[in-house]
C-alpha positions in Angstrom: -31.0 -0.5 47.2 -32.0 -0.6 43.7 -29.7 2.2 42.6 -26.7 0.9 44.3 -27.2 -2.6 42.8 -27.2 -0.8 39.7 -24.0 0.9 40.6 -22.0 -1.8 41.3 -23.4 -3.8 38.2 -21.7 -1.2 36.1 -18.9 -1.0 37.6 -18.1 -4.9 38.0 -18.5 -4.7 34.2 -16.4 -1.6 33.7 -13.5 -3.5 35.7 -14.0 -6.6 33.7 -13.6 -4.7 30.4 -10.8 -2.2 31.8 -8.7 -5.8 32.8 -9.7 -7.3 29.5 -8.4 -4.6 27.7 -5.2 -4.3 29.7 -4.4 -7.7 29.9 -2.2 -7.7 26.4 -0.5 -5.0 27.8 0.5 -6.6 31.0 1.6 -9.5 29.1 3.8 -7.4 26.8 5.1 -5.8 30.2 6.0 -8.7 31.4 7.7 -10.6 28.8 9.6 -7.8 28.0 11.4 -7.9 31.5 11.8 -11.7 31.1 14.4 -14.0 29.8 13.9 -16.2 26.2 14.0 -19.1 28.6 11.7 -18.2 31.5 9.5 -17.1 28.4 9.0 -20.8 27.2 8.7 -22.2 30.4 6.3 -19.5 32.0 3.3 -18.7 32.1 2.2 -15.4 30.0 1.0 -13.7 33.2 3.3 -14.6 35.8 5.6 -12.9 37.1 9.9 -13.0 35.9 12.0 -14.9 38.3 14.4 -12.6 37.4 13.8 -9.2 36.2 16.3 -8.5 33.3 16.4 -4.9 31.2 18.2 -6.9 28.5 15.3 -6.9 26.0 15.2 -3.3 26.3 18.8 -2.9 25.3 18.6 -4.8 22.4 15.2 -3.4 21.4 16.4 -0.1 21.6 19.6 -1.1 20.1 17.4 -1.8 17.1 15.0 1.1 16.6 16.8 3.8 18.2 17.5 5.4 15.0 14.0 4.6 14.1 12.6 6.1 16.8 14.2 9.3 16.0 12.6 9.3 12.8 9.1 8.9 13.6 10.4 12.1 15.9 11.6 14.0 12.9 8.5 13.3 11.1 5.5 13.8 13.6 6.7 17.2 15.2 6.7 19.0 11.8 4.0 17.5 10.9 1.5 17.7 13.4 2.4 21.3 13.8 2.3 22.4 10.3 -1.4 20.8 9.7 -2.5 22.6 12.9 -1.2 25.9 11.9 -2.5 25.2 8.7 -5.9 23.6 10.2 -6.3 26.7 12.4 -6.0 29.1 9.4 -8.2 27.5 7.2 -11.2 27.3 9.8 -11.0 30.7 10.4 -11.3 31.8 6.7 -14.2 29.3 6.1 -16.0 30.3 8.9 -14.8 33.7 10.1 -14.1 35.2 5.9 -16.5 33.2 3.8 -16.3 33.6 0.1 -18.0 32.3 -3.0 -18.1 29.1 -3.0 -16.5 28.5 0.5 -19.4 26.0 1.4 -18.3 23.8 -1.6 -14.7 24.3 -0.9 -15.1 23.3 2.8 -17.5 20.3 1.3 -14.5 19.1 -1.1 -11.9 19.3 1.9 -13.7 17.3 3.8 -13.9 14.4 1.4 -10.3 13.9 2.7 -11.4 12.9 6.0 -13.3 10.1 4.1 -10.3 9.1 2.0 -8.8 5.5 2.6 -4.8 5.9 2.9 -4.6 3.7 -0.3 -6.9 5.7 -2.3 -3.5 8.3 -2.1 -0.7 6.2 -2.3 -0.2 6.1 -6.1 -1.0 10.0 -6.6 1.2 10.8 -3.7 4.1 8.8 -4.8 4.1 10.1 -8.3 4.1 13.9 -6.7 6.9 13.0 -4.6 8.8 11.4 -7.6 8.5 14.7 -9.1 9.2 16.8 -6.5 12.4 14.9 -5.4 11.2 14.2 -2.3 10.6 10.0 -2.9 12.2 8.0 0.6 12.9 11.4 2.4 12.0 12.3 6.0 10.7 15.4 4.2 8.3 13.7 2.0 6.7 11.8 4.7 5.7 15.0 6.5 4.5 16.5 3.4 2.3 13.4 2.9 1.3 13.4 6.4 0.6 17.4 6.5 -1.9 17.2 3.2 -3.8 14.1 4.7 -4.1 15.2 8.0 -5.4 19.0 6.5 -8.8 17.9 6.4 -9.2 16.9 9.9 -7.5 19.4 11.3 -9.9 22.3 9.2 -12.8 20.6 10.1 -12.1 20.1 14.2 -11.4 24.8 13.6 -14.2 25.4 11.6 -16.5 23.9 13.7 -15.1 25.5 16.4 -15.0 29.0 15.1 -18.4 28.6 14.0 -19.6 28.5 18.0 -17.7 32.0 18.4 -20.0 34.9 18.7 -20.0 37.0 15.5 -20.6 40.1 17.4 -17.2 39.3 19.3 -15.4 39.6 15.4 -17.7 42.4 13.9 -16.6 44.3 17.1 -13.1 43.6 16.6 -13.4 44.7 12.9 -14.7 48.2 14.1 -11.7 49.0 16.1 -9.5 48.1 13.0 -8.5 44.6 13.6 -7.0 42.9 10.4 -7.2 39.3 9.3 -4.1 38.2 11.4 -5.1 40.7 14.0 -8.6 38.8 14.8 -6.7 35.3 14.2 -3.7 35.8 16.4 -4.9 38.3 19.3 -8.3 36.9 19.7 -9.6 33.1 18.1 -6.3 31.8 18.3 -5.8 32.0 22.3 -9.3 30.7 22.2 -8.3 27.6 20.8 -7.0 25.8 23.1 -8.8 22.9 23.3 -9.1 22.4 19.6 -5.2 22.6 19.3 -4.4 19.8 21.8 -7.3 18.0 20.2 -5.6 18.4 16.8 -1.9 17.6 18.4 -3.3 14.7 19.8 -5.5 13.3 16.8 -2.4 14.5 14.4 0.9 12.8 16.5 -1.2 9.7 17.5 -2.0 9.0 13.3 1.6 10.3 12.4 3.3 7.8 15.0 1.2 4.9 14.1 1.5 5.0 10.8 2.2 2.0 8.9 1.3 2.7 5.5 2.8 5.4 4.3 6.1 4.8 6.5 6.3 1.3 4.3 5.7 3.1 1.0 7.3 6.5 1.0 10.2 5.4 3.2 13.2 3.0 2.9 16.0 1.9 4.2 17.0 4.6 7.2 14.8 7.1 6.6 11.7 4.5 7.7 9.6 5.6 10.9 9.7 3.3 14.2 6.5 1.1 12.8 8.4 -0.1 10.1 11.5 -1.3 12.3 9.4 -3.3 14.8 7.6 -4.9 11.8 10.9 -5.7 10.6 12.0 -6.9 13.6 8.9 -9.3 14.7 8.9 -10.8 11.5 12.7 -11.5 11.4 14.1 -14.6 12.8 17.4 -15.6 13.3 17.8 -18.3 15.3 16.2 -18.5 19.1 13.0 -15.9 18.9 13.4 -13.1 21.3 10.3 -12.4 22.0 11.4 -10.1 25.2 12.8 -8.0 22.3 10.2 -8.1 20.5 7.4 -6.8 23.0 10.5 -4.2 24.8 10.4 -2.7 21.2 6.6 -2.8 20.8 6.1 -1.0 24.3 9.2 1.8 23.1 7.0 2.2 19.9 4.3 2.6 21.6 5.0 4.7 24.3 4.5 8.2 23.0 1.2 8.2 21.8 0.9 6.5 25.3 2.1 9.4 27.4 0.3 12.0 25.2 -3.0 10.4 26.2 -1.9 10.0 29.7 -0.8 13.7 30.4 -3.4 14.9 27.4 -6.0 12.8 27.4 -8.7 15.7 29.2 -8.1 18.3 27.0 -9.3 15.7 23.7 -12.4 15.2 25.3 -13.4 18.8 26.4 -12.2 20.0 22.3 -14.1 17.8 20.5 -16.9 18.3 22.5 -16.2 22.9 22.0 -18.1 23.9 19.0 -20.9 21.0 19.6 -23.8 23.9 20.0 -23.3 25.8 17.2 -22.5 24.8 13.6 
């Protein structure tokens, strides 16, 4: 008796936090669908008298080319700091060297780095590099920051693989890129979606460094609904405003939804050893 008390004690609680939590959502959801008048004369959780995609046209009609952007920078982005991520846990685990323990040490000082610590140093490389308010210089900030996570979530889980598995593959005359690419890296599954995930969920919701490194057309999708909110012209759509808000937030929203298992089983690989 005790024990199912106890059971439906915790889950009464986790229902009332799962609603609490999903409550803004809903209301986003619903205004979106809604008309600027039924808006001001609703209630925030009822239902539209009329359903009406209109706030979706004109939301997307604003950040469609946006949208694309934050595309154009995440893909390259996330992918590059994984390859690069992968590569550099395996040398720091797998092909130590002098000093390797204080490189690692200094990388990971990165992963403690508020973004503003960066902006000035990053802008003034970009200056010189001609890449200042380019698609290309966002995903080269992006790529360096996101390094250090990405080497750390590797190394620790290279460190859990059995050296004898590697020593073994270095008697049958496996190379560097041999060991890497025949056996670690098919291993690595679950660190690689947990890197994809952790990388495109950052790189879409940036703010910061979209704001700073970015103007004009070459700004990501979090830029253009800020824009957007905090322009007003008139009669405030706010349907347009929260159709826009659930397009920008979509993505990272179906990456967790068809995703989401494979974050939790990687972060949790490499947890014995290391």
């Amino acid at each position: 008796m005790t024990k199912s008390l106890n059971r439906i004690v915790i889950y009464s609680l986790l229902l009332l936090a799962c609603a609490v939590y999903l409550v803004p959502l809903l209301v986003m959801l619903l205004t979106s669908f809604k008309t600027p008048d039924a808006i001001r004369t609703g209630n925030l959780l009822s239902l539209p008298d009329v359903f009406t995609v209109i706030g979706w046209v004109k939301a997307w009609a604003v950040v469609d080319g946006y949208f694309w952007n934050s595309v154009k920078i995440a893909i390259p982005a996330v992918l590059i700091s994984t390859a690069l991520g992968a590569l550099n846990g395996y040398v720091l685990s797998m092909w130590r060297f002098r000093g390797s323990q204080l490189f690692f040490g200094m990388l990971l000082l990165g992963c403690f780095l508020p973004f503003q610590v960066v902006l000035l140093p990053a802008s003034f490389t970009l200056g010189n590099l001609g890449l200042a308010n380019t698609t290309a210089g966002l995903v080269l900030v992006h790529v360096v920051y996101g390094l250090a996570f990405t080497t750390l979530f590797f190394r620790n889980f290279y460190v859990s693989v059995p050296d004898a598995l590697v020593r073994a593959a270095r008697l049958d005359g496996a190379g560097f890129f041999t060991i890497f690419g025949r056996i670690l890296l098919p291993m690595s599954v679950p660190t690689i979606m947990v890197c994809l995930i952790w990388q495109f969920t950052q790189i879409w919701n940036d703010f910061l460094f979209g704001v700073v490194f970015a103007s004009g057309e070459t700004q990501p999708i979090t830029v253009a609904l800020n824009n957007l909110v905090n322009t007003s012209t008139g009669v405030k759509e706010y349907n347009v405003d929260m159709a826009a808000a659930m397009i920008a937030g979509l993505p990272t929203l179906l990456v967790y939804v068809f995703a989401g298992k494979y974050f939790l089983r990687g972060l949790t690989a490499g947890a014995v050893k290391g």
